[in-house]
N, C-alpha and C positions, 0 to 999 in steps of 0.2 A: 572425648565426650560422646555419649552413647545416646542422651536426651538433648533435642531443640522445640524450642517454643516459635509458630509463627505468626503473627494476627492478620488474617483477611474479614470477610463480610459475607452473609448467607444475601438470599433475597424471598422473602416473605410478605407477598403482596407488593406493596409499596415503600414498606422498610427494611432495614438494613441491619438486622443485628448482628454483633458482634461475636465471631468466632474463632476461637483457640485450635489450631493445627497443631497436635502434638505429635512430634515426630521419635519414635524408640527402636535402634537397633539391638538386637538382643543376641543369642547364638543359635544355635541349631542349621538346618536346611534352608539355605536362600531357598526366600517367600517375601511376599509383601501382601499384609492386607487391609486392609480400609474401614473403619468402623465409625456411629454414630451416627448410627440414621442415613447413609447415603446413597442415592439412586443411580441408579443405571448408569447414566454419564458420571459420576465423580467415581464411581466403583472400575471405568474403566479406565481413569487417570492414571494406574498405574505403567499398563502400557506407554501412555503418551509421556511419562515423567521416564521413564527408562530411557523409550528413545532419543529423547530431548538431552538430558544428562548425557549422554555417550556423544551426541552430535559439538556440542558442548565442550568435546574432550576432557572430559571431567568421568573420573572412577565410579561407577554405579556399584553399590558395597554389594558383596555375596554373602548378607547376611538375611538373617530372620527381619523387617523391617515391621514396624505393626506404624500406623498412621490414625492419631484418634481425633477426631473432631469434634471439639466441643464446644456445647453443651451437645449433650449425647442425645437427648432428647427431640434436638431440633432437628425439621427435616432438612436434609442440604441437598439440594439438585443445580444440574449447570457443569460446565465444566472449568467457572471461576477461580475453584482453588488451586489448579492443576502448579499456578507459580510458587505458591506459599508450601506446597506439597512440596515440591524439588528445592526450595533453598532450604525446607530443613531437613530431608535427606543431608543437601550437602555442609552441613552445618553440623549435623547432629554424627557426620564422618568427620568431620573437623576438615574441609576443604577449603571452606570460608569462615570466618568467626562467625560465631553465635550472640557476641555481642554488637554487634552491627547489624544484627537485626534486630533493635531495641528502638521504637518509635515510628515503627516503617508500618504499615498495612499494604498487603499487596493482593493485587486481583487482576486475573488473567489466564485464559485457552494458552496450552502449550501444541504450537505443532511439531510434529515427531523431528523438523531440522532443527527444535527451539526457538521459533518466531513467536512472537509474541502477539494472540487472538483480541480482541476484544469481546464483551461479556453484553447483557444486558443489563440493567440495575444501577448502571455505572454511577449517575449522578447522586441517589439518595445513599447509596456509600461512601461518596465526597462528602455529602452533609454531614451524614454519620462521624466519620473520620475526622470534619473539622470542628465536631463536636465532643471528640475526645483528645480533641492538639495532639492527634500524630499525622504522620504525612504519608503519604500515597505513592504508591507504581503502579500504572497500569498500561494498556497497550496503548500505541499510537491513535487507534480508531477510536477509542474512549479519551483521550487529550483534551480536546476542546470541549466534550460535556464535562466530564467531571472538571472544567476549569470555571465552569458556572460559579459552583460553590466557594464564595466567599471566605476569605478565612484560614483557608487549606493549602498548603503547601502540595503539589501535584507533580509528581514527573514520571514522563514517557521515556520507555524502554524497549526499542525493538524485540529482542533475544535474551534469553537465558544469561550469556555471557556479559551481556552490557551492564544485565543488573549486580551480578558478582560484581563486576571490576568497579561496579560504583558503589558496593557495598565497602569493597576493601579499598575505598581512596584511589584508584587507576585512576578512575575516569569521572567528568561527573554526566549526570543527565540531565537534557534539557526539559526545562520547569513548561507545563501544557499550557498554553495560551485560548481564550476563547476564541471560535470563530466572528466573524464580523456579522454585526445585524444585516438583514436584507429586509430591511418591510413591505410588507406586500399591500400594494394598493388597494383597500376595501370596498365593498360597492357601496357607489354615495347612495343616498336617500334621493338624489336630485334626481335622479332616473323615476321615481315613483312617479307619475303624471296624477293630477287628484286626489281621490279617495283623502281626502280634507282629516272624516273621521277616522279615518283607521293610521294614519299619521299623527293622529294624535295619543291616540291608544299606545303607538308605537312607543312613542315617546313617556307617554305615563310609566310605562312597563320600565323603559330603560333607567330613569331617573328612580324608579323602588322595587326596581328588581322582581319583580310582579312576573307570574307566567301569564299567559295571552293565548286565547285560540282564534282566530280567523274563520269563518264560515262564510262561505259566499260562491257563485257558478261558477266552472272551468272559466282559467284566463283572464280572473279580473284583480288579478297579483298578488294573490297569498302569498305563492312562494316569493315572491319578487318584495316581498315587502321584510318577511319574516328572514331573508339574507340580508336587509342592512341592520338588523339589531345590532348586531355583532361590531358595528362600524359608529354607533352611537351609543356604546357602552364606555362608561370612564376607563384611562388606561390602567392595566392592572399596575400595581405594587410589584418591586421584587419579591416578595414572601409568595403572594399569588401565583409569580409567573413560575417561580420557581418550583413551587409545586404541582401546577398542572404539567412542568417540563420532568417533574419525576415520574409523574403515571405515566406520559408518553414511553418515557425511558423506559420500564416498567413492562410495561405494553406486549410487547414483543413485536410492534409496526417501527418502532427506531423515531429516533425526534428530530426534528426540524431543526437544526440549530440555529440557521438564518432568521427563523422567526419564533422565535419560541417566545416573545414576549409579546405576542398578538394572542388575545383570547380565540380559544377555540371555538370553532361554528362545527358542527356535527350532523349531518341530514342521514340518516341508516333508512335503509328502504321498507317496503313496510309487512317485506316477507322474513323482516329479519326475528327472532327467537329472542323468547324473556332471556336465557343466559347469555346470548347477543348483546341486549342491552344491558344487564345487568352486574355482568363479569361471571368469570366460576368456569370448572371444567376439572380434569385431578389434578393440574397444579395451576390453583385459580391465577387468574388476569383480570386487569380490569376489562369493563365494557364500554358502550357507549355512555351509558350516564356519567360514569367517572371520568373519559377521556373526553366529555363538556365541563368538565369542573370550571369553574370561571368562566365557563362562559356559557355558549347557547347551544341549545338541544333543541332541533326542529324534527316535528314529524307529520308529516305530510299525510294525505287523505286517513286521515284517525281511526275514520270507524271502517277504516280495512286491517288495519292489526290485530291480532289476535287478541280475541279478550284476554288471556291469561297474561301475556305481555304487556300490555296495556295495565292490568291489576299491578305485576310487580311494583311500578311507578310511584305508588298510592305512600309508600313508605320513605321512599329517599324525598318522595316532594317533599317532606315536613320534615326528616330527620336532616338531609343535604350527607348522608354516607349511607353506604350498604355493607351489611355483612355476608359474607359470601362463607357456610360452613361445609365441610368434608368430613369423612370419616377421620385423618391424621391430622387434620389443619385447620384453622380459623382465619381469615384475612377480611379486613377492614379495609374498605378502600372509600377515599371520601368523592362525595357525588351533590354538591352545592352547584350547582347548576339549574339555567335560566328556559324552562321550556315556553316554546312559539310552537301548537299546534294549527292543524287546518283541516278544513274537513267542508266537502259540500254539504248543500241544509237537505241533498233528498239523495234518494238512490242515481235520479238521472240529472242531478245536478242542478239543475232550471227552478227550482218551487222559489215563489215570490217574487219570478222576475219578470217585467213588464210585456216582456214577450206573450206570455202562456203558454209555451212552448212544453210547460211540464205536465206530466200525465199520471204523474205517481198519487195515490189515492193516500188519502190521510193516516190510513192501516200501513201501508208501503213508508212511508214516511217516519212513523213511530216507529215501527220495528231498527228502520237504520237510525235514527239515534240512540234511539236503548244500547247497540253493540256498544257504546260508551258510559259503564257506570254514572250513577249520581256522585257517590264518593268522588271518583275521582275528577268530575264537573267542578263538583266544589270546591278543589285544590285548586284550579285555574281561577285566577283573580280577575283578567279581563276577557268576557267575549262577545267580539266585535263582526260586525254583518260587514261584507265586503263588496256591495253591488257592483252589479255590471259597468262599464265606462262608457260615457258616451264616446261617440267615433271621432269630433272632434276634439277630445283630447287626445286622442291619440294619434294625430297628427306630427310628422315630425318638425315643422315649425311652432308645433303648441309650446308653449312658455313652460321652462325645467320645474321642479318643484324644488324645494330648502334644501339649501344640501344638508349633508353630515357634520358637517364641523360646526355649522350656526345652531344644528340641535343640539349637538353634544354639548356644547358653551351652556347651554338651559343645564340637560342633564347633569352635568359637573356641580353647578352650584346650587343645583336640587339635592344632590347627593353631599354637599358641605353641608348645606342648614339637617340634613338626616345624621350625618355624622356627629357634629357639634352638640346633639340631643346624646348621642350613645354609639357603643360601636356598630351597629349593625342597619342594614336598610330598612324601608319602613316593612316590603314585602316578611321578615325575619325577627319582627318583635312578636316577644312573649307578652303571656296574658297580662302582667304586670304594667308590661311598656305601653302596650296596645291602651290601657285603663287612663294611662299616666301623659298620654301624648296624644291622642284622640279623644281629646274632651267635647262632645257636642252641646251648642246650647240649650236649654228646653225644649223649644220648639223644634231644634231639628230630631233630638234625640225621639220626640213624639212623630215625628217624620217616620223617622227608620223604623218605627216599632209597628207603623203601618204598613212599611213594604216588606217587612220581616210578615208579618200576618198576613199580606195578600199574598207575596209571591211563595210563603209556606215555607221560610230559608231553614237553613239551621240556625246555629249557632258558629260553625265554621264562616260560613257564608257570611255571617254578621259581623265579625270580627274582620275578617278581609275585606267588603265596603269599606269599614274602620279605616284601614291600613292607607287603602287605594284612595281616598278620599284627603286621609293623612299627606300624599304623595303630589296629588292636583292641590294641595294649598300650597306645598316648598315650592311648585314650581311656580306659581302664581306671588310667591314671596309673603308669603301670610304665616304668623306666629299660631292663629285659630283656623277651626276649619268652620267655613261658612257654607251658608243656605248651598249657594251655585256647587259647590266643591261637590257635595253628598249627594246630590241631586246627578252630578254626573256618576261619579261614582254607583250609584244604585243603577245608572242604564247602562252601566257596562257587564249587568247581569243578564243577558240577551235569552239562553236557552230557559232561564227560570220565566221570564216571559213566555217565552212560548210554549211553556208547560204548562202555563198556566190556563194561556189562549184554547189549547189542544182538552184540558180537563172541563172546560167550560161546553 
């Protein structure tokens, strides 16, 4: 037989598609060459499929070999096929049958003694794979990820040899086991000392999925507040975990496997580049926003990012994915993620604080918050002032604050009464839902049409009070939203206050 068929997996962004290894010996001048879109690394799989084969002791043909990968169109980088390449060389010499490679997908780096590499991508090609009911090889170091995927039949293969001999019945291989959770201990909320109102923001945000920004002087726990969201967020879904452990995968930083079912917390510093956070590069990856999928994206002093980084944002906030396009390629990668900003209220940090300590003139002052669009002000649902503490709470005999787990108990059954309405949280209703679920009474609805004309909102801005309001009744346990709800709601629009103050 001169023709083998063998099925592996490309990797494109985040998925997996499916690709045909055509392997054809022909005659003429031993050559081999490699066609269908392939890069640098699978173009030099020849070599490594040579030496591997020979290591192998197994007959490497001196024939004309041509190797097609299809769909010819797709781009294929990596050096994943390098396994699927040599079983049908040997297949396609009739070393090993060709029929025993029928139901198998294999993916795997060959090194030149034929050990067997692991790849990147590993898991969403388990999904893949157990979405078309065939079953997997791959290397020992991809075992325990691709044993994530549900459904899938998976086995590890040291070498070249072990997978013949379990092709042809020798031997068999053993099926990849997941590795064992390790959870890692979250920071409680009890650590927070005060700050009453920004623990409750905290809280609004988690229970509706709400972003939040923080504004307040060096030291009075932005950050320290904006690390336990993550620890008072419901636990993800498998479907969740599982997808934010494919972008990890993905990635090219490798996944956690111990903890891959704790939502992500994400802080990127704030010299970091829009395609930092946004993914891209010539063979895109995801970025930060994606590798927070599920979970929290904090970014710390705000109005030091680059305005054009900062802009990107403006799109995943409301879509929750980005498209990332190239000249050869398109990739989608999803970006549903919870941002906690912060950011002091002046340049030298101090304005409004009881000291007087600040010296920055009201011109100094407008200029650093302008570095932050209005657009994207208005995508943030809560923001919250974070004053100074007083000295005795910070005490270390001062009394703890709530932990994590007595919030999340709200949160959780904040987040049923949101469920029970639809699938999505209050922060992620459409104009429909928003109309259909934030019904205000008369008089409040004559409420909000006054602070929409004082504070000069939009109409995004109004829809989101909507929401956030929507969010402080589930947790209050109420089917409507009442006077008190809206009333909070409208003051967690902080800087439109002070735009206001500032125009007057």
């Amino acid at each position: 037989m001169n023709l083998a068929i063998v099925h592996s997996r490309a990797r494109i962004g985040v998925d997996a598609p499916a690709v045909r290894v055509e392997v054809h010996l022909g005659g003429g001048l031993p050559a081999m060459s490699i066609v269908g879109l392939p890069e640098a690394a699978v173009r030099e799989a020849k070599d490594r499929v040579r030496a591997a084969i020979q290591c192998a002791q197994f007959e490497f043909p001196a024939r004309r070999i041509t190797v097609n990968l299809a769909p010819a169109d797709l781009p294929k980088d990596g050096a994943r096929f390098d396994l699927a390449i040599a079983l049908g060389i040997l297949a396609a010499s009739g070393q090993i049958s060709a029929d025993a490679l029928e139901g198998w997908e294999f993916l795997g780096e060959l090194a030149l003694t034929g050990a067997l590499r692991g790849c990147d991508g590993t898991l969403a090609a388990a999904l893949a794979v157990g979405a078309s009911n065939h079953r997997l090889i791959v290397a020992p170091d991809n075992g325990s990820e691709a044993a994530l995927a549900s459904g899938v039949e998976v086995r590890t293969a040291r070498t070249l040899l072990e997978v013949c001999a379990a092709l042809e019945g020798r031997s068999a291989l053993p099926r990849a086991t997941p590795q064992d959770r390790k959870p890692t201990p979250v920071p409680d909320l009890a650590d927070v000392r005060g700050q009453a109102h920004a623990r409750r923001a905290l809280e609004i945000a988690a229970a509706g999925a709400h972003h939040l920004l923080f504004i307040g002087p060096p030291g009075s726990g932005k950050t320290l507040l904006a690390s336990r969201l993550a620890g008072i967020l419901p636990e993800p879904s498998e479907v969740e975990a599982l997808e934010v452990a494919s972008i990890a995968s993905a990635s090219g930083h490798g996944l956690d496997l111990a903890h891959w079912r704790q939502r992500p917390f994400r802080a990127p510093h704030h010299t970091a580049s829009a395609v930092a956070l946004v993914g891209g590069g010539a063979d895109p990856r995801p970025g930060e926003i994606s590798l927070a999928h599920h979970g929290v994206l904090f970014l710390d002093e705000l109005p030091e990012w680059s305005r054009h980084a900062l802009e990107v944002l403006r799109e995943p906030l409301e879509s929750g994915s980005v498209g990332i396009s190239r000249a050869a390629r398109h990739c989608s990668f999803p970006a549903r993620f919870q941002l906690v900003a912060a950011m002091n209220p002046c340049p030298c940090g101090w304005a409004g604080d009881p000291s007087g300590r600040c010296l920055c003139s009201s011109d100094m002052i407008r200029r650093y918050r302008a570095r932050i669009s209005g657009p994207l002000l208005e995508r943030i649902d809560l923001h919250v002032e974070v004053p100074r503490l007083a000295p005795t709470l910070l005490r270390t005999d001062a009394p703890p604050g709530e932990s994590s787990a007595d919030v999340r108990s709200r949160v959780e059954a904040a987040r049923r009464r949101q469920l029970a309405r639809g699938p999505l949280p209050n922060a992620r209703l459409g104009q429909g839902q928003t109309n259909a679920f934030c019904r205000l009474a008369q008089r409040d609805g004559a409420l909000l049409e006054r602070a929409v004309e004082s504070l000069q909102l939009s109409a995004r801005s109004l829809h989101r009070i909507l929401r956030v309001a929507r969010t402080i009744a589930d947790l209050d346990g109420s089917d409507a939203i009442a006077t008190p709800h809206l009333t909070e709601a409208i003051g967690y629009r902080t800087l439109e206050r002070q735009g206001e103050r500032a125009a007057a």
